[in-house]
C-alpha positions as CSV (number, residue, x, y, z in Angstrom):
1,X,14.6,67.7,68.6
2,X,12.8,64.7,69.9
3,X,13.4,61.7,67.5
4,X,10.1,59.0,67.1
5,X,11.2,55.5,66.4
6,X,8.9,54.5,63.1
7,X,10.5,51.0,63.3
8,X,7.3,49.6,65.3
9,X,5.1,51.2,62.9
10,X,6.6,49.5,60.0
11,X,6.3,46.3,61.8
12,X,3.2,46.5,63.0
13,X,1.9,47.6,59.2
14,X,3.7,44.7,57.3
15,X,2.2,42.0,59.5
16,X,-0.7,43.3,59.4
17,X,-0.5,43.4,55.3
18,X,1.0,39.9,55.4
19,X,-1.9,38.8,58.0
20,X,-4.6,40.4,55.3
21,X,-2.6,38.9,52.3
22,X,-2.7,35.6,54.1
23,X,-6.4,35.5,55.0
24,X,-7.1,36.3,51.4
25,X,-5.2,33.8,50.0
26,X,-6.8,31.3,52.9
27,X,-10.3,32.6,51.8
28,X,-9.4,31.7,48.1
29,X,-8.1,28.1,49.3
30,X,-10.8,27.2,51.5
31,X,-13.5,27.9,48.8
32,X,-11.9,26.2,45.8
33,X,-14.5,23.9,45.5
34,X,-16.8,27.2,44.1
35,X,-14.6,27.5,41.1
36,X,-16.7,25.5,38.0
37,X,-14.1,23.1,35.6
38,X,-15.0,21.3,32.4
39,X,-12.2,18.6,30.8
40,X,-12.8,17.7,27.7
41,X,-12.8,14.8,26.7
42,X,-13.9,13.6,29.8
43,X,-11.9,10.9,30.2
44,X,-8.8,11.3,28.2
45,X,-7.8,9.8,25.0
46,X,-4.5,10.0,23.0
47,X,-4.2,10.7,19.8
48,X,-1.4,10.5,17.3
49,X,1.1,9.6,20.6
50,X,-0.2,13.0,22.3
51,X,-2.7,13.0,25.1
52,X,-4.9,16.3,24.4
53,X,-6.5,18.4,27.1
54,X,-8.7,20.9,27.5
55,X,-10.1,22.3,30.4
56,X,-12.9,25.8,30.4
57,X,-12.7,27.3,34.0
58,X,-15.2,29.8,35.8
59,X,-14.4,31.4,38.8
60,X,-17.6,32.8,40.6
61,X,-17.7,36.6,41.4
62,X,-16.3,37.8,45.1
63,X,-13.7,35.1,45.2
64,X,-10.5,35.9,43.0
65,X,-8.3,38.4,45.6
66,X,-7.6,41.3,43.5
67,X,-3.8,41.3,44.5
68,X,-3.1,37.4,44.1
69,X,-2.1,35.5,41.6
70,X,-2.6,31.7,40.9
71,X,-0.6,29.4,39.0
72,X,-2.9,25.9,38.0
73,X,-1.1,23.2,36.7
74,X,-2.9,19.7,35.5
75,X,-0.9,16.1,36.7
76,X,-1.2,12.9,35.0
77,X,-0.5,11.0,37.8
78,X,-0.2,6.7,37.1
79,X,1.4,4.0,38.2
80,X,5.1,4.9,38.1
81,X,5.5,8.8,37.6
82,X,3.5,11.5,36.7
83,X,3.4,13.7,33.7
84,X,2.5,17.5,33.8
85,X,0.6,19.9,31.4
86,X,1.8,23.2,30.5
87,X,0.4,25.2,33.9
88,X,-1.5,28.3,33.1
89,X,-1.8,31.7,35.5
90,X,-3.7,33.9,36.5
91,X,-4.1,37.5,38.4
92,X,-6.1,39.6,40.3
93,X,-7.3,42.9,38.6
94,X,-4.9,45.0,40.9
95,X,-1.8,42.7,39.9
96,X,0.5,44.4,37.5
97,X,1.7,41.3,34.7
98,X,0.3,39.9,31.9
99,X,-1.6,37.0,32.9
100,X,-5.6,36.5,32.0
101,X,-7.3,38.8,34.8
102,X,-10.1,37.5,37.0
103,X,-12.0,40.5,38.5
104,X,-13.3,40.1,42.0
105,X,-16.7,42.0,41.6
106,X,-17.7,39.7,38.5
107,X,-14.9,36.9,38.5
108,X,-14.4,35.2,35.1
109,X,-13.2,32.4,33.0
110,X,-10.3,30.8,31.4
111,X,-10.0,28.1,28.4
112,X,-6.7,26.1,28.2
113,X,-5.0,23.8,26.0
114,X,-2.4,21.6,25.9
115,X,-0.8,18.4,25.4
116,X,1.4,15.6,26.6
117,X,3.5,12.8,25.1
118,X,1.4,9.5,25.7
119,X,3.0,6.5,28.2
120,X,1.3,3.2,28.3
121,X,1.6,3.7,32.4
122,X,-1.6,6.2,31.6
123,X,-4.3,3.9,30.2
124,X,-4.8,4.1,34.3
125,X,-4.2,6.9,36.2
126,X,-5.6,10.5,37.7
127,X,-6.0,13.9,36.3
128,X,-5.5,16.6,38.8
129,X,-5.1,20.4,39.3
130,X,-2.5,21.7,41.3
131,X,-3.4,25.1,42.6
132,X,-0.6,27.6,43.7
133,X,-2.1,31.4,45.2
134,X,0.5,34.1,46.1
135,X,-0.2,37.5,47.2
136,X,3.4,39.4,47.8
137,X,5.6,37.0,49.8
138,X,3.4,34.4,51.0
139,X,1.6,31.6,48.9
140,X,-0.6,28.7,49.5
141,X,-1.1,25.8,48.2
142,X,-4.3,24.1,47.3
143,X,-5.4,20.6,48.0
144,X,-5.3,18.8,44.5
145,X,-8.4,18.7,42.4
146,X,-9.8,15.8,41.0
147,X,-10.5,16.4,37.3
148,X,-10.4,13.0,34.8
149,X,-9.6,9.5,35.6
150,X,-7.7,7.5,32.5
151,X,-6.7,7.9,29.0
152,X,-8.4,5.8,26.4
153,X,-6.0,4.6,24.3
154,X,-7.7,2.6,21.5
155,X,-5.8,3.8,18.6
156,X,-2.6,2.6,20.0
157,X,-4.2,-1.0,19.2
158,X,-3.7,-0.4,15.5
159,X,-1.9,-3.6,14.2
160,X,1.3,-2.2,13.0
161,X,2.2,-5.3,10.3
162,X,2.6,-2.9,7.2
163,X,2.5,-5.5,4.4
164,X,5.4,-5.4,2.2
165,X,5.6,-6.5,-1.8
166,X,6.8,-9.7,-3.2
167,X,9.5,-8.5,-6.5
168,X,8.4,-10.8,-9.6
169,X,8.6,-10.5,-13.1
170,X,6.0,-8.6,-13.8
171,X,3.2,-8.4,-16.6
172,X,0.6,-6.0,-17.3
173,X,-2.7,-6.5,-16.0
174,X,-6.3,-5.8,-17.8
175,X,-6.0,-2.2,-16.8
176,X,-2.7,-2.2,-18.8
177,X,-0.8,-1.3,-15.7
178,X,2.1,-3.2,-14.3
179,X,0.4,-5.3,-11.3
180,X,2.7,-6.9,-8.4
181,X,0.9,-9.8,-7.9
182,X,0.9,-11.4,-11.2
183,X,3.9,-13.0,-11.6
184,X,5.6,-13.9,-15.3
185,X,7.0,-17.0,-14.3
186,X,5.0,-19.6,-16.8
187,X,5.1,-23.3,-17.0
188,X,3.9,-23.6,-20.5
189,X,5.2,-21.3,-22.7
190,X,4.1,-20.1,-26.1
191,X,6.6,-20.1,-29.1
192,X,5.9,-20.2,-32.9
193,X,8.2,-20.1,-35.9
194,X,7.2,-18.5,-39.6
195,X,8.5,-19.5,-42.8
196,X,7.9,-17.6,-46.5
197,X,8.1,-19.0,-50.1
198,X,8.1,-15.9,-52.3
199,X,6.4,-16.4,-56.3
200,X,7.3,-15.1,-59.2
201,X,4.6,-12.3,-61.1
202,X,1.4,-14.4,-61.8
203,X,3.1,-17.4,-60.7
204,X,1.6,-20.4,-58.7
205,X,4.8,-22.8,-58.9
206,X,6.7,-23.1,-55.9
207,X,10.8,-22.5,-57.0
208,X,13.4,-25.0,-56.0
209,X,15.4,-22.2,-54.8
210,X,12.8,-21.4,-52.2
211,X,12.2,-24.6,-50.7
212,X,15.9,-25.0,-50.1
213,X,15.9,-21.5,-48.5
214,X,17.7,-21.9,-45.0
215,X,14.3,-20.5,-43.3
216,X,12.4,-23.2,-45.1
217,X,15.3,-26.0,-43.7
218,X,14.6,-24.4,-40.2
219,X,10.9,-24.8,-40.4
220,X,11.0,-28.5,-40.9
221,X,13.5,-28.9,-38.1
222,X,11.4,-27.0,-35.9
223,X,8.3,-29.0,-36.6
224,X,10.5,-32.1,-36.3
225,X,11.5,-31.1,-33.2
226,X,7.9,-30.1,-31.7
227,X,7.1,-33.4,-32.8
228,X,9.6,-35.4,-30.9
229,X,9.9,-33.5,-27.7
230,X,8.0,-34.3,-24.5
231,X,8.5,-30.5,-23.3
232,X,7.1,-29.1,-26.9
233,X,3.6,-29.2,-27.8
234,X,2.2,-28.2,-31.4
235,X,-0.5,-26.1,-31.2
236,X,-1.6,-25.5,-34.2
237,X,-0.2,-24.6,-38.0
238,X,-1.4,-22.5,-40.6
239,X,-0.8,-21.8,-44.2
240,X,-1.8,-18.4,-45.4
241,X,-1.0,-17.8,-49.4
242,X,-1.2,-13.8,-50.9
243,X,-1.2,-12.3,-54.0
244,X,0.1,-8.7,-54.1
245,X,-3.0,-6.2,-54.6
246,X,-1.9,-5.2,-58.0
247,X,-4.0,-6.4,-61.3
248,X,-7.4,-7.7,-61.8
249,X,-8.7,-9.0,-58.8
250,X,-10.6,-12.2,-60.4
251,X,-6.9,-12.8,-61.5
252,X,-5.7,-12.1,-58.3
253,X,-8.3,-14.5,-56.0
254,X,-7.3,-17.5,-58.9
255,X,-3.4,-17.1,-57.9
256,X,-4.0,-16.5,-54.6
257,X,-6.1,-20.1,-54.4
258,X,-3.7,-21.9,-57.0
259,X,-1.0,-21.0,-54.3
260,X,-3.0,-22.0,-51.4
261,X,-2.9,-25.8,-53.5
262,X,0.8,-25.5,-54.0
263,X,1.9,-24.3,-50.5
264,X,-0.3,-27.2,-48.8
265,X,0.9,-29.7,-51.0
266,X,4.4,-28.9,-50.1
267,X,4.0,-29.0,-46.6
268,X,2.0,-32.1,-46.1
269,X,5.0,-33.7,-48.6
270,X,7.5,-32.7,-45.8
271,X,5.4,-33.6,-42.4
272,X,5.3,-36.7,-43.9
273,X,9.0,-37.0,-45.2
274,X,10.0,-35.7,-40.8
275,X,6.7,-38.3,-39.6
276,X,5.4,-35.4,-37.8
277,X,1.7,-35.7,-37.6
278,X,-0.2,-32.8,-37.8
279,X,-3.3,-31.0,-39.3
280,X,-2.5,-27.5,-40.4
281,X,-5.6,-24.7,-41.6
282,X,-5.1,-22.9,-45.1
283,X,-6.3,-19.8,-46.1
284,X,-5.7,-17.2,-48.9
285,X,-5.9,-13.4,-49.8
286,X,-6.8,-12.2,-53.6
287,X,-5.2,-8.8,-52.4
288,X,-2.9,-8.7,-49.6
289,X,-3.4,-4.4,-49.0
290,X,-2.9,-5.1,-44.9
291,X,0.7,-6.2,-45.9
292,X,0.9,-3.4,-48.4
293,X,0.5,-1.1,-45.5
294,X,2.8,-2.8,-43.0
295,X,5.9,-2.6,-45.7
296,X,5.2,0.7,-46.9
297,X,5.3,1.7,-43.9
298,X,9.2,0.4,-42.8
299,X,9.9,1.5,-46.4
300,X,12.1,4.3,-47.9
301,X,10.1,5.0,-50.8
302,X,9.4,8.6,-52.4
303,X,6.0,9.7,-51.6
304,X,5.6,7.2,-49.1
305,X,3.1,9.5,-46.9
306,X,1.0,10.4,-50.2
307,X,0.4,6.2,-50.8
308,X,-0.4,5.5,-46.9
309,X,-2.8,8.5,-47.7
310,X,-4.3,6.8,-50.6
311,X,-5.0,3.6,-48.8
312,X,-6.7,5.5,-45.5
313,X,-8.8,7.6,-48.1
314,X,-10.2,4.8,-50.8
315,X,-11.4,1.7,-49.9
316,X,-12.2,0.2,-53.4
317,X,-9.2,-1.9,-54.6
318,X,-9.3,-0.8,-57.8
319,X,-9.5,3.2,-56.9
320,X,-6.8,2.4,-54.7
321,X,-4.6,0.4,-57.2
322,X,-5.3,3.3,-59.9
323,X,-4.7,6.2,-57.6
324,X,-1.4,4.6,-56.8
325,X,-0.3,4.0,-60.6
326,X,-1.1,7.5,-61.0
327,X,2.6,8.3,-58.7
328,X,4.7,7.1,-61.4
329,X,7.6,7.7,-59.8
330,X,6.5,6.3,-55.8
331,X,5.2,3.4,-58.2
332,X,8.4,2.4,-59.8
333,X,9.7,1.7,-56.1
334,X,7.0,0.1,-55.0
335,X,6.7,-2.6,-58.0
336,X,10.6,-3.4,-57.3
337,X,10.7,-3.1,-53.3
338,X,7.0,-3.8,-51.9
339,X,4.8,-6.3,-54.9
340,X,6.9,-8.7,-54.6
341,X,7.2,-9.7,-51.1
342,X,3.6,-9.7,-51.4
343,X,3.3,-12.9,-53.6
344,X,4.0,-15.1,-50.9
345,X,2.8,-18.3,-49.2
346,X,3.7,-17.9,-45.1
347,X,3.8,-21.1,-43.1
348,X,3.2,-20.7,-39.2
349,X,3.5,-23.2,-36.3
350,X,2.7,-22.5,-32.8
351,X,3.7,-24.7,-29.8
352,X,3.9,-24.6,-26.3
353,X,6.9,-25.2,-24.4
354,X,6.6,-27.2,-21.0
355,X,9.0,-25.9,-18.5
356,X,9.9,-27.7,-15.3
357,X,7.5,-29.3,-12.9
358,X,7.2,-28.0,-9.3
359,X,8.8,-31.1,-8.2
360,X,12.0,-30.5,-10.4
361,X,12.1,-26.9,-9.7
362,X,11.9,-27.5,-6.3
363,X,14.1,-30.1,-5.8
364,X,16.7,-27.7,-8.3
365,X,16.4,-24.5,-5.9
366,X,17.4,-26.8,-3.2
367,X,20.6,-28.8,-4.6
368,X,21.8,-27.0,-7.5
369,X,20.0,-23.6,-7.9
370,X,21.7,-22.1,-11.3
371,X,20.3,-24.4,-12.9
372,X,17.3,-22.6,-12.7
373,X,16.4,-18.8,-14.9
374,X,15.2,-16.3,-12.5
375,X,11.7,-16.6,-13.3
376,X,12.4,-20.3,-12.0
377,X,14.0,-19.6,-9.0
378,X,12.1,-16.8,-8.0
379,X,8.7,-19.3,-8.5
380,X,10.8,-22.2,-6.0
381,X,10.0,-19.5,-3.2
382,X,6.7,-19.7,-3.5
383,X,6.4,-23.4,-3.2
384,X,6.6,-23.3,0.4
385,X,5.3,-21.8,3.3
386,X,8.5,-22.3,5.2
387,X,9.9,-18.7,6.1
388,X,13.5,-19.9,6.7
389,X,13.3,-21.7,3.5
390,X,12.0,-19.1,1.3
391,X,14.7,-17.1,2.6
392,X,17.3,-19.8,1.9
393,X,16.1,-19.9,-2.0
394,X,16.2,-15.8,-2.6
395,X,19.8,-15.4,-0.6
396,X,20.9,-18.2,-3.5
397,X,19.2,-15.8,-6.2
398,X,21.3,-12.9,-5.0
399,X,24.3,-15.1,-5.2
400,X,23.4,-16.3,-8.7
401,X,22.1,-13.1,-10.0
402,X,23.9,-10.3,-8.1
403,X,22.4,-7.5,-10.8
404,X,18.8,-8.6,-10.0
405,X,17.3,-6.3,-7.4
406,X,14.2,-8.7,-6.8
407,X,16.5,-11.6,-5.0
408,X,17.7,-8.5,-2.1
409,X,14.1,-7.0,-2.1
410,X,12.3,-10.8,-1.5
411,X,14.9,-11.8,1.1
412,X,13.5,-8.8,2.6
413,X,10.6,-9.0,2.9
414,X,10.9,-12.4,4.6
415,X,13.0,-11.0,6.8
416,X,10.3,-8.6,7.9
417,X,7.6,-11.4,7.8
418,X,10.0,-12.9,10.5
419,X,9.8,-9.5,12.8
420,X,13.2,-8.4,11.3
421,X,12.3,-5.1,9.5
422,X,16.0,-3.9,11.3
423,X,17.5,-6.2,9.2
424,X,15.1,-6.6,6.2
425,X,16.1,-2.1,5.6
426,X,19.8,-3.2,4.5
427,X,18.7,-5.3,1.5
428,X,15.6,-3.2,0.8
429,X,18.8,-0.2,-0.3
430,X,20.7,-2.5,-1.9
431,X,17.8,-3.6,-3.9
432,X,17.1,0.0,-4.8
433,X,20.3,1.1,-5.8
434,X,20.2,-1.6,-8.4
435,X,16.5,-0.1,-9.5
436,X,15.9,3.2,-8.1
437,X,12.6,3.7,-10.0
438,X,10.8,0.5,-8.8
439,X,7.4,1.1,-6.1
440,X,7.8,-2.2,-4.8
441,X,10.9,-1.1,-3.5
442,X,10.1,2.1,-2.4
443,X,6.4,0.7,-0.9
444,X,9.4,-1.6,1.2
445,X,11.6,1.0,2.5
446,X,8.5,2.5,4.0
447,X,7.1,-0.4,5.6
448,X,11.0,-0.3,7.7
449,X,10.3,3.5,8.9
450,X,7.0,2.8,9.9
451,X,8.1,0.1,12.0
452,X,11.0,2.2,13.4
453,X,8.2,5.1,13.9
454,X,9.7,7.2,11.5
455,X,6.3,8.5,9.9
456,X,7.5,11.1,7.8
457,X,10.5,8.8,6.2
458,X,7.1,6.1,5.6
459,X,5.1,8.3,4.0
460,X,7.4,9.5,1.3
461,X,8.1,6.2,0.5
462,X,4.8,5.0,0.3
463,X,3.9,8.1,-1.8
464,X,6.5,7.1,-4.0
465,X,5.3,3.5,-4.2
466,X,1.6,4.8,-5.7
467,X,0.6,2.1,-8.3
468,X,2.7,-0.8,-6.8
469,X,-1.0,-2.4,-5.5
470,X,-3.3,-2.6,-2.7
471,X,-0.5,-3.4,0.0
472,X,0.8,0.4,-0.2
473,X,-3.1,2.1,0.6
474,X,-3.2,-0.6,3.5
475,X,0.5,0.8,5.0
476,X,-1.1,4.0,4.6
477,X,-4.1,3.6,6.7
478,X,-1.9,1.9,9.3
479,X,-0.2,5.0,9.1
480,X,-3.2,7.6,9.1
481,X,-4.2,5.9,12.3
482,X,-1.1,6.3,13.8
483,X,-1.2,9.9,12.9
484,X,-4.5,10.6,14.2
485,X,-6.4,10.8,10.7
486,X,-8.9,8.2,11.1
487,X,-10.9,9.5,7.9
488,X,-8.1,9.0,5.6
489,X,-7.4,5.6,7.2
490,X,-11.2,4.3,6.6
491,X,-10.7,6.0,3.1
492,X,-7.1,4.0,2.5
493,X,-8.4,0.9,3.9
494,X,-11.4,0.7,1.7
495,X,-13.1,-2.8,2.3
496,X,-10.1,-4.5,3.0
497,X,-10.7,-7.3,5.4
498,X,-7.7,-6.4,8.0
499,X,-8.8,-5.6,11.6
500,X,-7.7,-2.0,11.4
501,X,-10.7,-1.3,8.9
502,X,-13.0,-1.8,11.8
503,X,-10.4,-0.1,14.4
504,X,-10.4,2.8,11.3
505,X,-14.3,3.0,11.7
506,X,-14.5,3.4,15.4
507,X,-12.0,5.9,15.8
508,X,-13.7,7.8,13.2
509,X,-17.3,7.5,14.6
510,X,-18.9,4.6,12.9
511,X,-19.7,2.3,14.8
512,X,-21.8,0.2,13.2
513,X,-19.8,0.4,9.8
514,X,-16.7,-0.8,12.1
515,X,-18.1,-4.1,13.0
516,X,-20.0,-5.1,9.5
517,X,-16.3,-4.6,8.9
518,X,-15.0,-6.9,11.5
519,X,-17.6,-9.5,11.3
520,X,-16.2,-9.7,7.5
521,X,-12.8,-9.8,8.7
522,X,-11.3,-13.5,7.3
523,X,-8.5,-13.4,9.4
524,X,-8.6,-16.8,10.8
525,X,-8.0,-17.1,14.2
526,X,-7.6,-13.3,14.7
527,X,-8.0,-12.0,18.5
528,X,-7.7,-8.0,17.5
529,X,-10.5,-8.8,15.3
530,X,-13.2,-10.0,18.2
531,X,-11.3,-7.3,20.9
532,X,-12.5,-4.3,18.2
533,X,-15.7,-6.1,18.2
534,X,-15.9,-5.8,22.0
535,X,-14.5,-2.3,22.2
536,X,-17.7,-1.2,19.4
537,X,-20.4,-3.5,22.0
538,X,-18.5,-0.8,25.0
539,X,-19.2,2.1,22.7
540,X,-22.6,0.9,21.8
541,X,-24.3,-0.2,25.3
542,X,-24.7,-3.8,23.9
543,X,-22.6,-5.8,26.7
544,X,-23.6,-8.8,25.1
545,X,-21.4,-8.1,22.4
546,X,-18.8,-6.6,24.8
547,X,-18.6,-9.6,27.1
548,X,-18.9,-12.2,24.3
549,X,-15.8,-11.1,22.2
550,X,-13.9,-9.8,24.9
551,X,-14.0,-13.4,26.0
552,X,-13.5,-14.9,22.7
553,X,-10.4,-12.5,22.2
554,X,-9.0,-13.4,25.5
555,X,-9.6,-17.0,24.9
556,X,-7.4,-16.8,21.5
557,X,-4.9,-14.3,23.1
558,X,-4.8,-15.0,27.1
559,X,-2.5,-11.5,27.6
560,X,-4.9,-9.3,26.0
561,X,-6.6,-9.7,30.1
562,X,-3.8,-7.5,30.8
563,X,-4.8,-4.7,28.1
564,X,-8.6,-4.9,28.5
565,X,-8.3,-4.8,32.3
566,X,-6.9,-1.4,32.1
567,X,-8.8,-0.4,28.9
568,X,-10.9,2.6,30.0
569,X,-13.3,1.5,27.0
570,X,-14.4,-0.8,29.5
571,X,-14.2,1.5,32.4
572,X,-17.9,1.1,33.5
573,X,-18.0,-2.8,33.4
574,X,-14.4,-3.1,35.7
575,X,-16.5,-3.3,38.7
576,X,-19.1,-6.1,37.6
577,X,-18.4,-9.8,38.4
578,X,-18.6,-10.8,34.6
579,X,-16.0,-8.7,33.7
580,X,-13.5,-9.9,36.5
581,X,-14.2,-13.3,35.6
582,X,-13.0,-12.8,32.2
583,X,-9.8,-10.8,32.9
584,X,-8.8,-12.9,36.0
C-alpha cells in the first residue's frame, strides 16, 4: 500500500490559517481609527478620591473579525507612573466565550464603567486605550488611542480645618438649649438673702422672739457686709408684708398695711443701727392665696388634691375661703400647718458680687493658678490669643481639676488649632471617659478622624455631636465634599462665610450662588477664597474674574502658581501670555 505524507498538507493549511488570521487582525489594526469613542466627562474629574470613567464605544459594521477577540484597556498615564482602568473585552460572533459580541455584518457597541483611586501626579496627564486583537495564536497590538487629557480635581481643594468646640460652663440659650458658645463664667454675680418675721392671728406687732431669730441676725450681717465690701454691690431691697387669706378681707388688707408700717420701721431702725445706707420698696398682700398654693403644695395634709382643686376652680376669695371651711377635717391641718406661715413680713436684698478683674485673673492663671474656680481659669484662656499660652493655662486646669473633662478637651483643641489633631485625639478620650455623653466631645473626636481621613469614624461622631452648635454642620459639609455629596455640603454649610460654601456651590452646579458666597466670605486675608472665585470666572467664560483673582490668590499665597498651573479648570487659558505671567 502506497503511504501519502499529509505532513505538507498540514503545514501548508495552518500557515495559511495563521496568514488569514493575521491579515484579519492587521485589517482590524490598521482601521482603528473607524471605531467611534465617547469619555465622559470629557476631561476627567475625581470625585470622593475616585477618578470615574465612562467610555460608549461603536464599532462600524464589516470591521470586527468574526474569530478575534479584543481586549481594551484605558491608561492614566502622568508624570511618574501610570494607572489602569479595569480593561473590558470583546469577541467576534464566531468566538465561543462570554464576552459582549460585535457582529461583523452590523458591528456594535459597548458602554463601560469604571474607576480609579485619584493621585495628585493626575491633575496632568493622558487618557489612552490600549488595544490588544487575537485570533488563535497570534495577536496584535494597537497603537494607543488618545482619549482625555487631565483630571479636574477641584474638590480636592476643600479646606480641611474641621472647627473643633471650646468646653465651658454652659448655660441655656433663648431657645432653652444648652449652647457652646455662651460661656457661664460671670464677673458680676447675682446673690440675694431673705429673712421672715412671722405674726401672731390678727396681729401687727413685731415679737421680740422674731427679731432675735438667727435668720434675722444673718440678715443684718449680710446687709452690713454688702455695705462695706468693694466686691458686693446692693441692688436693691424689698419688704413684702402678708396676711393669710382667711377672714374678712377689709380685715385682712388693714393687717396686711399695719404690718407693712411695722416691718419698715424695723428695718430702717437696723440700717441705721449697721450705717448701711439704703432705700428699700414695701409692699403688702390683704390675702396671700399664691403662698397658700406654694405650701399646700409641699404639704402632707388630708385632701390636699381636693383644696389645690378649690383654688384652680373659684377665683372669688370668699367662695374659695368657704369652700375650703367646708373640709373640716383638710381644714383643721391647714389652720395649724399652712395660716400661719402666711402672716408674715419677708425682707429681701439683692447684690451683685464683683469677681476678679481680667488683670487679676490673668496674672493668677499665670503665677498661682488654684487660686482661681474653674469658671476663672477656664475664662484666663480666653484672654489671649497666644496658642502656646492658652495651652499652658488648660494643661494647669487638668492638673488642678483632674475630674473636669473641659481642661483635656480645651488643651485639645489648641492642640489641633496648632496642626496637632495626632496629638489633640489622646486628650479628646480622656476627656470623654470623664463625660461620655457630652457633643462637644464627641463633635472633637470627629474633627481627629476626618483629619486622619477616617470618614466613617468622623461621621458617627459628628452625628453624635447634633446640638453642640454650628461648628459640627460646618465639619459636616467639609465632609460631604470630601465624600462627593456636594448637595448636602451646600445644605450643611448654609450661609456660613467659610470658603468651602462657595467651593460647596460650584461642585454642585451654582455658579453664581458660589461666588455671592465668596464675595461675602470675611475671611481676612484668605487666598482659597479669591482661587474659588477664579475657578467660578474659568467655569463661567468671564476671564476677567479668572485672571483677577487668580492673581490676587497668588499674590496672598505665591505656591498656589504650582496648583493653578496644573489646574485643568484653567486648561484653556495655559497657553495665553496672561496666564503664564501669573504662574511664572
Amino acid at each position: 500500500m502506497r503511504r501519502i505524507n499529509l505532513k505538507p498538507l498540514a503545514l501548508f493549511v495552518l500557515a495559511a490559517v495563521l496568514l488569514s488570521s493575521c491579515a484579519s487582525l492587521q485589517k482590524m489594526k490598521k482601521n482603528a481609527n473607524k471605531i467611534s469613542f465617547k469619555t465622559t466627562p470629557e476631561v476627567l474629574e475625581t470625585h470622593a478620591g475616585k477618578v470615574d470613567l465612562a467610555i460608549d464605544g461603536r464599532f462600524p459594521s464589516k470591521y470586527f473579525a468574526k474569530k478575534a477577540i479584543l481586549v481594551a484597556t484605558p491608561v492614566l498615564k502622568y508624570e511618574g507612573g501610570e494607572k489602569a482602568f479595569e480593561p473590558v473585552t470583546l469577541q467576534g460572533q464566531k468566538v465561543k466565550a462570554n464576552n459582549k459580541v460585535i457582529t461583523l455584518a452590523n458591528g456594535g457597541s459597548f458602554a463601560y464603567k469604571d474607576a480609579v483611586p485619584y493621585a495628585e501626579a493626575m491633575r496632568l496627564s493622558d487618557l489612552e486605550l490600549r488595544i490588544t486583537a487575537s485570533q488563535g495564536a497570534k495577536s496584535v497590538d494597537f497603537a494607543p488611542i488618545s482619549l482625555a487629557k487631565g483630571v479636574i480635581a477641584t474638590p480636592t481643594l476643600v479646606v480641611n480645618y474641621p472647627t473643633p468646640i471650646i468646653g465651658v460652663q454652659r448655660e441655656k440659650n433663648t431657645t432653652g438649649k444648652y449652647d457652646p458658645n455662651i460661656d457661664a463664667f460671670q464677673r458680676i454675680v447675682p446673690d440675694e438673702y431673705t429673712a421672715d418675721i412671722k405674726y401672731l392671728i390678727n396681729k401687727s406687732e413685731i415679737r421680740k422672739e422674731e427679731l432675735t431669730k438667727d435668720e434675722i441676725a444673718k440678715l443684718n450681717e449680710y446687709n452690713k457686709a454688702a455695705a462695706s465690701d468693694p466686691k458686693k454691690k446692693i441692688t436693691s431691697m424689698e419688704v413684702s408684708s402678708y396676711a393669710s387669706p382667711d377672714g374678712a378681707l377689709e380685715l385682712n388688707t388693714k393687717l396686711a398695711e399695719q404690718r407693712q408700717n411695722a416691718s419698715s420701721k424695723f428695718l430702717t431702725k437696723e440700717l441705721k443701727k449697721a450705717e448701711v445706707e439704703a432705700e428699700f420698696k414695701t409692699k403688702f398682700t390683704p390675702e396671700d392665696w399664691d403662698g397658700f398654693k406654694e405650701m399646700m403644695s409641699k404639704s402632707n395634709i388630708q385632701d390636699k388634691e381636693l383644696i389645690l382643686r378649690v383654688l384652680s376652680m373659684y377665683t372669688d376669695p370668699e367662695v374659695r375661703e368657704r369652700e375650703i371651711k367646708n373640709l373640716s377635717n383638710a381644714f383643721t391641718g391647714v389652720a395649724s400647718e399652712i395660716l400661719p406661715q402666711l402672716r408674715r413680713s419677708k425682707f429681701t436684698t439683692s447684690i451683685e458680687l464683683i469677681g476678679k478683674s481680667d488683670e487679676e485673673i490673668a496674672a493668677l492663671a499665670d503665677s498661682d493658678p488654684s487660686k482661681l474656680n474653674p469658671a476663672e481659669l477656664l475664662y484666663a484662656a480666653t484672654l489671649t490669643k497666644d496658642l502656646n499660652k492658652q495651652l499652658a493655662i488648660y494643661n494647669s486646669f487638668m492638673k488642678i481639676y483632674s475630674n473636669d473633662w473641659r481642661g483635656y478637651n480645651n488643651a485639645g483643641m489648641v492642640l489641633v488649632k496648632q496642626q496637632k489633631a495626632a496629638d489633640a485625639k489622646s486628650l479628646f478620650e480622656k476627656a470623654e471617659k470623664l463625660n461620655n455623653n457630652e457633643p462637644i466631645i464627641k463633635n472633637n473626636l470627629g474633627v481627629c478622624a476626618l483629619k486622619e481621613g477616617d470618614l466613617a469614624k468622623a461621621e458617627t461622631y459628628f452625628g453624635a455631636a447634633s446640638g453642640a452648635g454650628d461648628a459640627v454642620n460646618n465639619n459636616l459639609g467639609i465632609l460631604s465634599i470630601i465624600k462627593g455629596d456636594y448637595n448636602k455640603a451646600v445644605k450643611y454649610l448654609g450661609d456660613s462665610d467659610s470658603p468651602n460654601t462657595g467651593l460647596a456651590k460650584i461642585l454642585a452646579g451654582d455658579n453664581n450662588g458660589a461666588l455671592k458666597s465668596l464675595e461675602g466670605c470675611t475671611w481676612e486675608g484668605c487666598y482659597w477664597k479669591e482661587y474659588f472665585k477664579a475657578v467660578v470666572g474659568a467655569r463661567t467664560a468671564k476671564e476677567n474674574l479668572m485672571y483677577e483673582s487668580l492673581a490676587a490668590a497668588i499674590k496672598i499665597k505665591p505656591e498656589l502658581k504650582k496648583i493653578a498651573a496644573t489646574d485643568m479648570e484653567f486648561a484653556k487659558y495655559f497657553e495665553e501670555a496672561k496666564f503664564k505671567e501669573i504662574v511664572k
